[in-house]
C-alpha positions in Angstrom: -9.0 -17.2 -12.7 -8.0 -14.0 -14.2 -7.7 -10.5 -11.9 -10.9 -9.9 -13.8 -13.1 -12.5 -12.0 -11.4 -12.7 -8.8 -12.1 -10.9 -5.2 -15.9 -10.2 -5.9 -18.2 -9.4 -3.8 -21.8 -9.7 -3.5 -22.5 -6.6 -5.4 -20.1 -7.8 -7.7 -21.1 -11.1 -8.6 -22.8 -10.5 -11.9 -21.2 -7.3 -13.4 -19.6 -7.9 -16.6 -15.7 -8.7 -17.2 -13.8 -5.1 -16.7 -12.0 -3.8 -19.7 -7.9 -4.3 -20.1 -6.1 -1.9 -18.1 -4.3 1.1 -20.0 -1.6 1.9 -17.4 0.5 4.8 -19.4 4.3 4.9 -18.2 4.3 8.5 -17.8 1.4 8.9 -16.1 1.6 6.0 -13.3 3.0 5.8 -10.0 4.1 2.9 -7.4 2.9 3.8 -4.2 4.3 2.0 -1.4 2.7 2.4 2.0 4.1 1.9 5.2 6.7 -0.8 5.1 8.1 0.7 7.6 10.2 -0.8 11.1 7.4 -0.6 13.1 5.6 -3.4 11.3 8.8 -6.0 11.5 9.1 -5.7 15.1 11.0 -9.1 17.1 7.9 -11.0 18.6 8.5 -11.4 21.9 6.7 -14.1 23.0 6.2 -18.0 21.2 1.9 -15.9 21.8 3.2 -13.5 19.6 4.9 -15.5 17.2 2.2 -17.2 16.6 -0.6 -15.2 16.6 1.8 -12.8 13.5 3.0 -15.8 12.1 1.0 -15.6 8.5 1.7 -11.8 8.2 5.5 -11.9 9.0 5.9 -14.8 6.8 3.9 -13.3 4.2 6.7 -9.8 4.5 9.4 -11.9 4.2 8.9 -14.2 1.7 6.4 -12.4 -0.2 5.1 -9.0 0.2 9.1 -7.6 0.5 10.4 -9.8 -2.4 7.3 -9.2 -4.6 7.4 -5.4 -3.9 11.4 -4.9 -4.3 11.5 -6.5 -7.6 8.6 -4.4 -8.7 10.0 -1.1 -7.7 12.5 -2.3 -9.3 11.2 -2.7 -13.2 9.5 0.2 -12.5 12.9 2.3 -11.8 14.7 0.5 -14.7 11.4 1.7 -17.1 12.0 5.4 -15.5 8.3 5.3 -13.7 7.9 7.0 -10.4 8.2 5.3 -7.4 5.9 7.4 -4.3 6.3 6.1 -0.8 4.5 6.5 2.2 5.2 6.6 5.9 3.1 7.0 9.4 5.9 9.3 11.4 4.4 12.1 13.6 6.0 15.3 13.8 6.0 16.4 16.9 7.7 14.1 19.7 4.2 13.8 21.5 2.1 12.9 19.1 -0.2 15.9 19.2 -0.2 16.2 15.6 -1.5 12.7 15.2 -4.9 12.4 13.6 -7.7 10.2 16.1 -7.4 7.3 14.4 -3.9 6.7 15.3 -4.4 8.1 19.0 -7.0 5.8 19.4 -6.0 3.2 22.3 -4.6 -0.3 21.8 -2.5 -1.5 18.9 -3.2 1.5 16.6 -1.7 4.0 18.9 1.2 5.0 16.9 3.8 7.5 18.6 6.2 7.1 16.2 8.1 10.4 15.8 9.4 11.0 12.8 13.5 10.3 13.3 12.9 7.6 15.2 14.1 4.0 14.2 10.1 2.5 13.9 9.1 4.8 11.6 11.4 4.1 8.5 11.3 2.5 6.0 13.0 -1.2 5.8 16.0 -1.1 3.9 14.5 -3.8 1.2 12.3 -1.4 0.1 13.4 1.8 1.0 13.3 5.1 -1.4 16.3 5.2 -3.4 17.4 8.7 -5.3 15.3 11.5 -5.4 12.7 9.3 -4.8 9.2 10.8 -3.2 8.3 10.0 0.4 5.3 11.7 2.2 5.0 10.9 6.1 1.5 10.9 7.2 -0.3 11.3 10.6 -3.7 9.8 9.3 -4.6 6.6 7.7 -5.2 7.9 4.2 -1.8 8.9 2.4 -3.9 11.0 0.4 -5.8 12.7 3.0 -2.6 13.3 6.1 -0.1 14.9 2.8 0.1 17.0 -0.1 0.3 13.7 -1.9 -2.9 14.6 -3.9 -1.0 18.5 -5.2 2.1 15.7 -6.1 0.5 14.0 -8.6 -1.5 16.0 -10.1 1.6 18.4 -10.6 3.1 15.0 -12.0 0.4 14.4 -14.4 -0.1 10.9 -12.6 -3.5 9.7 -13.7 -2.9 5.9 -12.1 -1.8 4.8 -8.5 -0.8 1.1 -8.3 -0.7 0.5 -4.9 0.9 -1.6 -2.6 2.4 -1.8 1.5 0.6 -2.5 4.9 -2.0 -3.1 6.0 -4.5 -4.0 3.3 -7.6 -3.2 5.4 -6.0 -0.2 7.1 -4.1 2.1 5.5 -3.9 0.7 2.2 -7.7 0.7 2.0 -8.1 4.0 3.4 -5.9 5.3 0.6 -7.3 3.5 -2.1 -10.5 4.8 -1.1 -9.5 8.7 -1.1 -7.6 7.8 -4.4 -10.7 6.7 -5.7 -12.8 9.7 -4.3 -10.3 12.0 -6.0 -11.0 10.0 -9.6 -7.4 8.6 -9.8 -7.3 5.3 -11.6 -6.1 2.9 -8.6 -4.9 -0.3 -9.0 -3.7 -2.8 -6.1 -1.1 -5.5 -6.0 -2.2 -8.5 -4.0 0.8 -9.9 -3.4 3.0 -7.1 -2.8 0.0 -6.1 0.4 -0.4 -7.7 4.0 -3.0 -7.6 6.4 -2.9 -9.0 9.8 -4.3 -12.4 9.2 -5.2 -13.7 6.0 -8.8 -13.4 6.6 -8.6 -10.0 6.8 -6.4 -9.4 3.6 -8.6 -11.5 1.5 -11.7 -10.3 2.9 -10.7 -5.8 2.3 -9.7 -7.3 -1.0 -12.8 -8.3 -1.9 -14.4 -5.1 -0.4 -12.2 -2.7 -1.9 -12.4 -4.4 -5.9 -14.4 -3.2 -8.3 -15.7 -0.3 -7.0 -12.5 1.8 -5.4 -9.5 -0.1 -7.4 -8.9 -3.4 -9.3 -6.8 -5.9 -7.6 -4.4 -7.6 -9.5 -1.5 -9.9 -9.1 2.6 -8.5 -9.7 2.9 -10.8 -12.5 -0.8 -9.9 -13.9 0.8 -6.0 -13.7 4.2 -6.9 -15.3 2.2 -8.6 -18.2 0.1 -5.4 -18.8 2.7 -2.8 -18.4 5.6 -5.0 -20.2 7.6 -4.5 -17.5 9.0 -8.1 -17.8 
């Protein structure tokens, strides 16, 4: 099953086949979301372990590879790679938007030199490369990001990072709002549990991005 059929929803079920993707070197982007320290911590507990064992085996063997060799091809083809962090810039967190002041695990106080908040070395900017820190959800919405590409004459976001029903979602969604062209990469994307990757995969398709596997984009943008 082709990224054409897959991850459809209800609404979804019937529409016809998409078109092929035109994904034009010089105006695409790689946006990487998030894979920062924060999301890697050491589990403390066998609890813990456990209850992050699909999405910390999914980073490592996976969503980390997947996403390094991507960045990768598209450095070596001279496309831009964007990345994206959650840092906030003022030690206490007052500049934090609600959604990440909200209590339980989503309260990030993650000032923005601190050791959580960047990026893990596997995938981490390289160059001149572009990073925006964020103190919302949406990459889009929290950063000039938006100014960025237009200025860049960026057209089409492939998007990939953590989590898939979280931040990636909420960018996908602002991105879509805006009328860029957004694509996601499956596999180079984690959510907390399977279930709830597969399940904002399926939300998210058709309607705010297409969702496509690395090797289905390296076959379309002749990366290989």
């Amino acid at each position: 099953m082709s990224w054409k059929t897959r991850h459809r929803s209800f609404y979804y079920e019937q529409a016809p086949e998409p078109e092929d993707l035109e994904l034009p070197p010089d105006q695409t982007a790689l946006l990487c979301i998030d894979v920062q320290n924060y999301g890697l911590p050491p589990r403390e507990t066998i609890e813990e372990q456990a209850r992050w064992g699909w999405f910390d085996q999914r980073m490592h063997e996976t969503v980390m590879p997947n996403l390094r060799a991507l960045q990768d091809r598209f450095r070596a083809r001279g496309i831009d790679v964007i990345h994206a962090r959650i840092a906030c810039l003022l030690d206490d967190g007052r500049d934090r938007s609600l959604s990440q002041k909200m209590p339980g695990w989503n309260n990030l106080l993650m000032p923005r030199d601190s050791e959580a908040s960047q990026i893990v070395d596997q995938v981490a900017p390289q160059g001149d490369e572009i990073v925006v820190t964020k103190t919302t959800d949406s990459a889009l919405t929290g950063t000039n990001l938006r100014l960025v590409l237009a200025n860049m004459g960026i057209r089409h976001v492939v998007v990939t990072g953590i989590y898939t029903d979280q931040c990636v979602s909420s960018t996908v969604r602002s991105l879509a709002d805006e009328s860029f062209d957004v694509v996601v990469v499956e596999d180079c994307c984690a959510a907390g549990t399977e279930e709830l990757h597969l399940h904002e995969l399926e939300i998210i398709n058709m309607i705010y991005c297409h969702v496509v596997s690395s090797d289905e984009l390296i076959g379309m943008m002749n990366l290989a």
